[in-house]
N, C-alpha and C positions, 0 to 999 in steps of 0.2 A: 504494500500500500504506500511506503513511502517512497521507493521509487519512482510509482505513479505520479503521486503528490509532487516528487521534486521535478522529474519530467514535465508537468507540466506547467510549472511555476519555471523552469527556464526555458520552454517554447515561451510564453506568453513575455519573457524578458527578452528573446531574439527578435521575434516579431513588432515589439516597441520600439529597440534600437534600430530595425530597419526603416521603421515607419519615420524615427527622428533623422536619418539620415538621405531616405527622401527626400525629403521636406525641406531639409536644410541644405539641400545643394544649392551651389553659387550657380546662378542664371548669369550669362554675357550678358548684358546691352547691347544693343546695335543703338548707338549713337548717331549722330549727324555729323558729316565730314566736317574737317576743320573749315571755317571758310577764308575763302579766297583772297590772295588779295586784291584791298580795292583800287580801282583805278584814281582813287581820288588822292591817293598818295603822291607825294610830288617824290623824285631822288632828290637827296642829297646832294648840295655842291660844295665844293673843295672851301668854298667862303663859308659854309655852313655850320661846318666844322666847328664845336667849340673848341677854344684853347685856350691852357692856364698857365696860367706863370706861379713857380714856387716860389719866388722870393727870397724870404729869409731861410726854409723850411729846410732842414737838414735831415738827413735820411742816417737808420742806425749805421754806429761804424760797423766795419768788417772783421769779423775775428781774428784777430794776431794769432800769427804760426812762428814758433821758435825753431831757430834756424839752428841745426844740428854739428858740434863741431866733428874735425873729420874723424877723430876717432871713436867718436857715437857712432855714425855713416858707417866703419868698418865693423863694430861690436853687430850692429844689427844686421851687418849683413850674414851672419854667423847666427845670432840668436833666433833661430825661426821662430820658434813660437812666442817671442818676445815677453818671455817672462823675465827677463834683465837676468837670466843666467846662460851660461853655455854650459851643454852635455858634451861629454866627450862622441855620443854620437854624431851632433851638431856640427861640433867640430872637425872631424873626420869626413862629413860628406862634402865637406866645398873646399879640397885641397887637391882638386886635380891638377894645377897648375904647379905645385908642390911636387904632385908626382912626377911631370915633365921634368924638371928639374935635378933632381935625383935621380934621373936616369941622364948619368954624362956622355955614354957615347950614344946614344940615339937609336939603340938597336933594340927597345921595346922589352928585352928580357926581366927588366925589374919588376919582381913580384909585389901584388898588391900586397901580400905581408912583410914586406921589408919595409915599403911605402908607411904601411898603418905603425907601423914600430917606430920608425922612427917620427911619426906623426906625433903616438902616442906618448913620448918618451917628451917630445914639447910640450906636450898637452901636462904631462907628468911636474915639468920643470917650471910653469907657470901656476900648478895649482898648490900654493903656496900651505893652505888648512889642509890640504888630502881629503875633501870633500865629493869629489869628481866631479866638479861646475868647478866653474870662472865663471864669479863678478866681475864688475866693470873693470875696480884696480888691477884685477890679476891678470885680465884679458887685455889690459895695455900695455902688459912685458912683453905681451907676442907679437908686438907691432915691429914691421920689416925695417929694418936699420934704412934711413935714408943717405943715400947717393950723392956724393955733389951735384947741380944742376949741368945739365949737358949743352955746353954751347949753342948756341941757335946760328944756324948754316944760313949765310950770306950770300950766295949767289947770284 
């Protein structure tokens, strides 16, 4: 019996909800087109035009950018994910030019673990705490000894 009872007390609950949802559909409009424009409209001429003059009226300034010195420009060329430290992995993946270099006679055989060794072995002599990062100060030991300037050719 109470199967019955509930059976029927949830038909008479679906048959509600469908009736509510009938009922409640959203109907389109068919509206009236935009209308047109009128020919009463003149164009615009170039005199027509208003225009203002600002005056005194000063517009916000532009946000100031601090200008990075060069051994910022170097740190961060190093610090990828610029968390103002270098990982020795960091450090190790942007020394291809380093690896050129250590290979003197130019015949290609220098292994990339000779290469990371003695990469490593820099990386080793600048990190001052035995941390394994370079901060800023420790990462300005590894800065490349500069050159006298190189005459400028007159020709």
């Amino acid at each position: 019996m109470n199967r019955l009872l509930l059976g029927g007390l949830c038909a008479l609950l679906m048959v509600g909800l469908g009736l509510f949802w009938w009922q409640g559909r959203a109907q389109v409009e068919s509206a009236a087109p935009p209308p047109e424009p009128s020919a009463m409209e003149e164009p615009l001429e170039l005199d027509a035009i208003p225009a203002s003059d600002a005056g005194d009226l000063q517009g916000p300034t532009p946000p100031e950018s601090t200008e990075l010195s060069r051994e910022q420009r170097r740190f961060f060329r190093y610090d990828r994910d610029r968390d103002l430290r270098i990982t020795r992995n960091e450090m190790l993946s942007s020394r291809t030019n380093a690896f050129r270099k250590l290979d003197k006679d130019g015949n290609n055989l220098l292994t990339f673990e000779e290469w990371a060794v003695a990469t490593a072995e820099r990386f080793d002599e600048a990190d001052k705490n035995r941390d394994l990062e370079l901060n800023q100060a420790e990462f300005a030991t590894t800065r490349p000894k500069r050159s006298a300037a190189k005459p400028v050719c007159r020709c």
